[in-house]
C-alpha positions as MATLAB code, in Angstrom:
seq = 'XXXXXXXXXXXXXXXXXXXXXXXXXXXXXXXXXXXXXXXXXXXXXXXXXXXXXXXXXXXXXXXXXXXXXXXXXXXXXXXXXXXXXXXXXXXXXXXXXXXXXXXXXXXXXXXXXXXXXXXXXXXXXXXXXXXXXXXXXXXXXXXXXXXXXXXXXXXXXXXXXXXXXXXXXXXXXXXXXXXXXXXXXXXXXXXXXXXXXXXXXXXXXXXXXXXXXXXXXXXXXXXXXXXXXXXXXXXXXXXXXXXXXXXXXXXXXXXXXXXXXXXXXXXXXXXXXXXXXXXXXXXXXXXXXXXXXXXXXXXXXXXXXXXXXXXXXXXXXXXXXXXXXXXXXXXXXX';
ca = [
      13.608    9.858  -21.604;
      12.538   10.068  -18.187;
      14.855   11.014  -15.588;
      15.403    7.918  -13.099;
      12.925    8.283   -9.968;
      14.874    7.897   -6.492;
      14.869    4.878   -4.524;
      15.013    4.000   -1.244;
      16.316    0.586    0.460;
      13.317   -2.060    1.766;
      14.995   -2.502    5.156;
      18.031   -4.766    4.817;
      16.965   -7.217    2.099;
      19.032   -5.237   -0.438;
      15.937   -4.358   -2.631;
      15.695   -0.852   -4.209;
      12.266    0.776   -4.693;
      11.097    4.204   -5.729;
      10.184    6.044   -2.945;
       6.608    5.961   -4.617;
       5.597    3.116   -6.298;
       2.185    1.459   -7.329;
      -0.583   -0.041   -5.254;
      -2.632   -1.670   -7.860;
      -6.084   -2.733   -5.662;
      -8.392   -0.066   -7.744;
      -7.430   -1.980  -11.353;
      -9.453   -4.896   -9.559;
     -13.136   -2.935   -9.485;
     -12.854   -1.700   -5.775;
     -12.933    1.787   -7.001;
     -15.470    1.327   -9.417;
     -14.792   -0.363  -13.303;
     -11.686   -0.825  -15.069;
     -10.651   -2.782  -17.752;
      -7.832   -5.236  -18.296;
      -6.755   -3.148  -21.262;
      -6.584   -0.001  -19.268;
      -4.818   -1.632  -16.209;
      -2.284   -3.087  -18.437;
      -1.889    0.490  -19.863;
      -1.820    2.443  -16.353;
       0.596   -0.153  -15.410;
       2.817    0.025  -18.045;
       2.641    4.204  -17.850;
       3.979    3.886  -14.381;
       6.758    1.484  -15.786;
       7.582    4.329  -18.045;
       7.686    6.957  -15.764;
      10.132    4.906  -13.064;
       8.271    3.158  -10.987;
      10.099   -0.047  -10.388;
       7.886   -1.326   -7.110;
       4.289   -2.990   -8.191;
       1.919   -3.819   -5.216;
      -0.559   -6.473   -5.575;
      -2.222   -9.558   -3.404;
      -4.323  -12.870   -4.148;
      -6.953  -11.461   -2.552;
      -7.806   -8.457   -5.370;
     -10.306   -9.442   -7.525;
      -9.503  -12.926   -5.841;
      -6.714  -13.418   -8.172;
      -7.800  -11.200  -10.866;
      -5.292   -8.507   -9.746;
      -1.925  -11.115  -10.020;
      -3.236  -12.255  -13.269;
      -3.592   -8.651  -14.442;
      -0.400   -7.712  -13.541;
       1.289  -10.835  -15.088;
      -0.098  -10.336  -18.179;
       1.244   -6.526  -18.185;
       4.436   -7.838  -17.554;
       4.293  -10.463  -20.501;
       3.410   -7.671  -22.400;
       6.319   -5.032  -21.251;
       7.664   -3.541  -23.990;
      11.203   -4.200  -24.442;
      10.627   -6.720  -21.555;
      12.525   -5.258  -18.077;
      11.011   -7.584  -15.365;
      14.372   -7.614  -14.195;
      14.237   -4.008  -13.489;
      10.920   -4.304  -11.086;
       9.813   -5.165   -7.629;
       6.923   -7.348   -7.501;
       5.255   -7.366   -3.962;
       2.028   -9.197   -3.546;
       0.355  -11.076   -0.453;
      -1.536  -13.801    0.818;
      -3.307  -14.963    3.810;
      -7.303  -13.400    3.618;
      -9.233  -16.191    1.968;
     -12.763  -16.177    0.700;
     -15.306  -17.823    3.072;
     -18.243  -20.149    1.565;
     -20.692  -17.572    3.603;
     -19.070  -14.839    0.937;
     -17.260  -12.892    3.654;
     -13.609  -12.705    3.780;
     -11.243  -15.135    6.646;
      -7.384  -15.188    7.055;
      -5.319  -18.477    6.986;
      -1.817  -18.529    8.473;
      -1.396  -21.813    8.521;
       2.212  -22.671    7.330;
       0.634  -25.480    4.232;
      -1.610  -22.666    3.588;
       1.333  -20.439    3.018;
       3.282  -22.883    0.140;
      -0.136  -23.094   -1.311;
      -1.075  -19.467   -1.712;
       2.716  -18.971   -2.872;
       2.485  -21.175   -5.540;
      -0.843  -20.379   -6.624;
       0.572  -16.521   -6.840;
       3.506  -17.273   -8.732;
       1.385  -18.886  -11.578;
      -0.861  -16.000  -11.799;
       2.120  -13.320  -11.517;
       3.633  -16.132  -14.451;
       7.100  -15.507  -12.299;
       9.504  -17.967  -11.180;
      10.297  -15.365   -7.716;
       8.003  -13.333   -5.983;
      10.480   -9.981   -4.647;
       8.199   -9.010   -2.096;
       5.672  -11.568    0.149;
       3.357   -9.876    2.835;
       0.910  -11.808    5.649;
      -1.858   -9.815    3.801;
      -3.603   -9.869    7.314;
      -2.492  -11.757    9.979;
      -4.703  -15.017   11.146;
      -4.904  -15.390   15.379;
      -5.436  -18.364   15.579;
      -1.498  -19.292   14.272;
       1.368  -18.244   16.163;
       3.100  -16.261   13.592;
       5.999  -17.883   14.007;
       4.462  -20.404   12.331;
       3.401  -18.706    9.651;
       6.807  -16.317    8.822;
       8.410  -19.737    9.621;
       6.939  -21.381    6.088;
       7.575  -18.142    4.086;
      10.889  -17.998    5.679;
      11.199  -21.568    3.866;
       9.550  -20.164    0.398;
      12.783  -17.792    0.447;
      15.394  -20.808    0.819;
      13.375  -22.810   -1.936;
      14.203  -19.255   -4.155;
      10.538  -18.799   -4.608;
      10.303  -15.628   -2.348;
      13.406  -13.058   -2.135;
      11.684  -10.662    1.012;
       9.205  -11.129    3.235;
       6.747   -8.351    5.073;
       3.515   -7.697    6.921;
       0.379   -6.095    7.005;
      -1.373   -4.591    9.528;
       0.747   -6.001   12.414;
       1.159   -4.816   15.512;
       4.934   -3.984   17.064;
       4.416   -7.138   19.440;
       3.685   -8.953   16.271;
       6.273   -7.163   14.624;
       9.322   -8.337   16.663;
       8.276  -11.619   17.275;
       8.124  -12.356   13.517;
      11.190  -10.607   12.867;
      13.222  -12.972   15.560;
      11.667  -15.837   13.277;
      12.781  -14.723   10.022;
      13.826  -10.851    9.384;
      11.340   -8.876    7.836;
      12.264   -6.230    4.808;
       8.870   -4.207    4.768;
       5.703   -3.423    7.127;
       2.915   -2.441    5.042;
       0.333   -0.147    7.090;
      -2.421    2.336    6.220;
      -0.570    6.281    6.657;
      -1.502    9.602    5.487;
      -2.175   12.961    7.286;
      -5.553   11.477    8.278;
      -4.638    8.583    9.899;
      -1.362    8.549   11.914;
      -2.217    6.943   15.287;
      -1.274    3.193   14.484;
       1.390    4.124   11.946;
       2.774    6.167   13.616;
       2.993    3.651   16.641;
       3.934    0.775   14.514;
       6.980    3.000   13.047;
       8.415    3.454   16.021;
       9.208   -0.691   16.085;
      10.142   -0.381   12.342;
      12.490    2.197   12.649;
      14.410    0.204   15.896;
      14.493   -3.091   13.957;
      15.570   -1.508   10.262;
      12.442   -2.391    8.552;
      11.285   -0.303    5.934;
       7.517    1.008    5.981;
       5.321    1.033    3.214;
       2.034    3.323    3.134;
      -0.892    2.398    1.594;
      -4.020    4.533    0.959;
      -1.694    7.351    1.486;
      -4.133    9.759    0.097;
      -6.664    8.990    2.555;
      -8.654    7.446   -0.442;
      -9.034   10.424   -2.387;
     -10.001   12.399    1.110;
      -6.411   14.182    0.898;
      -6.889   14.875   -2.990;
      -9.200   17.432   -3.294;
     -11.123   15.822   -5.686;
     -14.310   14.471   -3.747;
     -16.790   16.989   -2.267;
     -19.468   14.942   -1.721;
     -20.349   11.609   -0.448;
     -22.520   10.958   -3.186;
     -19.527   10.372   -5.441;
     -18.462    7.569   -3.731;
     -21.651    6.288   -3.816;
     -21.186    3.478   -6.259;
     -17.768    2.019   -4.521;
     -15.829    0.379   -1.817;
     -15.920    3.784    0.162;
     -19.358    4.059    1.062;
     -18.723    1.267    3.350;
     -16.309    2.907    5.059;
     -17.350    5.269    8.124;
     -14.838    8.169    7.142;
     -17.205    8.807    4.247;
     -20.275    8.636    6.564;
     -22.024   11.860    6.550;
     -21.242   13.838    9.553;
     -17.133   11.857    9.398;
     -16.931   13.285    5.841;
     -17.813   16.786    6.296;
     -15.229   16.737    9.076;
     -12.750   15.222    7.115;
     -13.198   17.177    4.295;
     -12.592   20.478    6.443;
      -9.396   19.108    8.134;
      -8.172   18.477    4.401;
      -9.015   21.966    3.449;
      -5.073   22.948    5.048;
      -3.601   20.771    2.938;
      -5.489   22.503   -0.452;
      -4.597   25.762    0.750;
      -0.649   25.165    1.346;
      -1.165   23.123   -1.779;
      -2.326   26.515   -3.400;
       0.513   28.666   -2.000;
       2.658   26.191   -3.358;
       1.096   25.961   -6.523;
       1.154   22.165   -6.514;
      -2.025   19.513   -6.557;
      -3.403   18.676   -2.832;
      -2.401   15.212   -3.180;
       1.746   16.045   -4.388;
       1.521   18.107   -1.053;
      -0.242   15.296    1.021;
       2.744   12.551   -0.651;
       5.259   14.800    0.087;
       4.324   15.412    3.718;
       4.730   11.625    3.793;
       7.734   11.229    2.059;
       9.696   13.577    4.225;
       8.714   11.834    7.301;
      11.914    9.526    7.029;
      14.141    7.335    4.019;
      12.065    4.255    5.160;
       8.908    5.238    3.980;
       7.656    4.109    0.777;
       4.133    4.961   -0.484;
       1.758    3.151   -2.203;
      -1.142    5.292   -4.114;
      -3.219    3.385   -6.027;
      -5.183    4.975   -9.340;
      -6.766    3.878  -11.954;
      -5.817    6.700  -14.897;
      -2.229    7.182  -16.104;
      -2.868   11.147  -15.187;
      -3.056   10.889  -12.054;
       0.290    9.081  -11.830;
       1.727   11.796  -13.772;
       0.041   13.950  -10.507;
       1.531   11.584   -7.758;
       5.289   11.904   -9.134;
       5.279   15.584   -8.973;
       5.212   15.160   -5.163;
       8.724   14.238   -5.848;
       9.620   17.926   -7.202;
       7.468   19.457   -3.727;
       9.749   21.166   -1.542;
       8.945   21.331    1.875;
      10.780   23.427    4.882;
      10.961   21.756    7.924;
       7.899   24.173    9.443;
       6.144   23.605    6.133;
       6.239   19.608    7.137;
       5.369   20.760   11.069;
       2.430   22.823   10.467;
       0.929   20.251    8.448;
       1.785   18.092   11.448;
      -0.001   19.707   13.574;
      -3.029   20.532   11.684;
      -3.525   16.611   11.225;
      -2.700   15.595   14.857;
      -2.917   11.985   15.693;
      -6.700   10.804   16.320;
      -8.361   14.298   14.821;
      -9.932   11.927   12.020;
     -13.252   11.057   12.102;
     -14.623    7.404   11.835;
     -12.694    4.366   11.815;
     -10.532    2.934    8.856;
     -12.560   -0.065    8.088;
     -16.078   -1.062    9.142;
     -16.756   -2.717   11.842;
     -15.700   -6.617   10.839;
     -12.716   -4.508    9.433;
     -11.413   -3.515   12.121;
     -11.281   -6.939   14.083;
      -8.396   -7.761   11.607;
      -5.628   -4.517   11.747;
      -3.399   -3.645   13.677;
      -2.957   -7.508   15.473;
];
């Protein structure tokens, strides 16, 4: 039997989580193919292993991803959806023109709930994140209505994405917030970083996604020509010229990782990890292996210069292109 994983609180809502849990985007064909079957099965490996928090959102797959996941937990051996955290979001929405659009409106917000629970086949969502948050509605308005979704018992926490501290506090005052989900790794600390700051004061826990840069911090991609046939070719940090640079700023975390004798990405979790007990991370994979890979960052042991060189040979901003494209961009960090 596996030994349990360890946990760590999502701010003060009461919810445990392991400290690395499962960001399920890639089972969706973002990162290239993957069948139901094998989602169900990399799903229920994590399960297996310990992992207790599950990350989806209505917008993977455009509701592919919830319905995945549901199923895998209709078919959880010995059953245990007691034992789990199921976070998902809401709030981007799939224009006519085929592009993507955010709606924070608080109708929109009982809607998308409802439409998630039936798809997750749950009765209570643990977990409910402004997937990205919509300008044009005060979100007061909008953590207003999922404050309400938590009274009806549909919802049991509420959280974030991509907000800004302003942001932050304002929808904490309207209904307190459990988790702020932001992209954080070695390569990109600026905003995190900044956002943690207002976390950290207000006891809300963070959760990292794409905490392996998107395979940048693994080691495993050399070229940009293997992300040629997904999501990532789209994104400037695998531009040619960004990538190269990239790729040699990641070459100190393969080398510690070799002195270590650990895998570049257990290194580049741990680093993470040991930045404070209200950081959670999210990797996302599509192959029960490389979960297997991820929890051995729990077994990394790293001195307190070991965590500050890597510090400082990742400083804030040394990453090159942005996170997103362009029309990305416009909707982080708000």
């Amino acid at each position: 039997m596996n030994k349990p994983l360890p946990t760590r609180r999502l701010g003060a809502s009461g919810l445990q989580v392991t400290g690395i849990g499962l960001g399920l985007m890639s089972l969706s064909g973002i990162y290239g193919a993957s069948s139901d079957d094998n989602g169900v099965a990399v799903i229920h490996h994590a399960i297996d292993r310990g992992i207790n928090f599950l990350d989806s959102a209505d917008m993977y797959g455009w509701g592919h991803n919830e319905t995945l996941l549901g199923r895998a937990l209709r078919e959880l051996p010995g059953g245990g959806r007691d034992k789990l955290i199921v976070a998902t979001k809401f709030g981007q929405i799939k224009l006519e023109s085929g592009g993507n659009g955010v709606d924070g409106r608080p109708e929109y917000v009982q809607a998308a709930c409802e439409a998630s629970l039936k798809r997750l086949g749950l009765d209570v969502i643990d977990l409910l994140y402004v997937h990205r948050i919509d300008p044009k509605v005060p979100i007061e308005d909008t953590v207003g209505a999922m404050g309400r979704l938590v009274a009806q018992g549909k919802v049991r926490a509420l959280g974030l994405c991509e907000a800004n501290p302003a942001t932050i506090r304002r929808a904490h005052k309207a209904h307190p917030l459990s988790a702020v989900q932001t992209e954080y790794s070695l390569l990109y600390r600026e905003e995190a970083e900044e956002t943690r700051k207002t976390t950290r004061d207000l006891g809300i826990a963070f959760v990292a996604y794409s905490p392996l840069g998107r395979s940048l911090l693994t080691g495993g991609v050399h070229d940009v020509a293997e992300v040629a046939n997904d999501r990532r070719k789209d994104h400037p940090r695998f531009h040619a010229g960004n990538f190269e640079h990239n790729r040699d700023l990641a070459a100190a975390v393969e080398a510690m990782a070799k002195r270590k004798g650990c895998a570049p990405a257990q290194l580049a979790l741990a680093w993470l990890l040991a930045q404070g007990e209200d950081i959670v991370a999210i990797p996302g994979t599509k192959r029960s292996a490389r979960i297997d890979e991820n929890l051995g960052a729990l077994d990394v042991k790293l001195s307190a210069a070991d965590v500050q060189k890597l510090s400082a040979a990742f400083p804030p901003g040394a990453a090159a292109g942005t996170r997103y494209p362009a029309g990305g961009m416009k909707g982080v960090y708000i």
